[in-house]
C-alpha positions, 0 to 999 in steps of 0.5 A, spaced: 514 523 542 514 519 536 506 519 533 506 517 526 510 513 520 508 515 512 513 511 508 516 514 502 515 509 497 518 509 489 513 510 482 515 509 476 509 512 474 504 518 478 499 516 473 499 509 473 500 509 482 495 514 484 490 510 479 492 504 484 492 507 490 486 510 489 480 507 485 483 500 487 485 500 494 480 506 496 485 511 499 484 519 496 489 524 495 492 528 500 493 535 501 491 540 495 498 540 492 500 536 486 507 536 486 511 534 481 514 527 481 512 526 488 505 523 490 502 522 497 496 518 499 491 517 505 486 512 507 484 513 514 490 514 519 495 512 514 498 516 509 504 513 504 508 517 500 511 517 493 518 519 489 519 518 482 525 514 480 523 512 472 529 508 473 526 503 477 526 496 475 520 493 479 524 486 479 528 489 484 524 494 488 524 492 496 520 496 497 515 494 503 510 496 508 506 493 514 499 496 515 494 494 521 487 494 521 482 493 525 477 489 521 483 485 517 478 481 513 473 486 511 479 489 508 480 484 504 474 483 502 473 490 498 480 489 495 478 483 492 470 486 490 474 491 487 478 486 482 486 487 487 490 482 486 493 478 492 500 476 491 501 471 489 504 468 496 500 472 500 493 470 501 489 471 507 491 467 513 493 466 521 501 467 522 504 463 527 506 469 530 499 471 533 498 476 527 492 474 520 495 478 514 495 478 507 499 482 502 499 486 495 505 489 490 503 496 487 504 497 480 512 498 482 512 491 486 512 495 492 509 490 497 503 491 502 502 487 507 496 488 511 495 485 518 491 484 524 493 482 531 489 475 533 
């Protein structure tokens, strides 16, 4: 009965979020509102959310999500085209648990983990 997942992440800025989300990463705004403190975004069939918590101290954020594609290594390409920076642990490669993935931290030190089965 289930049918999607949109993960609600913290920002401590919507301005400096949504300048991430959708000049660098591609995705667009979603919905014609624009609510204040909260921030939804949408590439393709993926949609995340935001709250603000101006408190938030980026060192301490676990804030994570895993997103599949199905073309991994394009992907990757137009985020680097695009100047993204790749954590630093993260680059492109095959995991032994069957999956190629890659991973970015958002301006709030949310981590993005991008994957793709092999």
């Amino acid at each position: 009965m289930l049918t999607t997942i949109n993960p609600k992440l913290p920002m401590r800025d919507k301005k400096a979020t949504k300048d991430y989300y959708l000049n660098k990463l591609g995705f667009r705004n979603f919905g014609d509102a624009d609510y204040d403190g909260y921030l939804m975004v949408e590439k393709d069939n993926v949609q995340i959310h935001f709250f603000e918590f101006k408190d938030l101290d980026p060192n301490e954020n676990y804030g994570q999500v895993y997103i599949r594609t199905d073309n991994i290594d394009g992907l990757y390409q137009s985020f680097l085209d695009n100047k993204v920076s790749v954590h630093p642990n993260g680059y492109l490669e095959d995991k032994s648990w069957g999956q190629r993935e890659f991973s970015l931290l958002d301006p709030d030190n949310n981590l993005l983990t991008f994957g793709q089965s092999l």
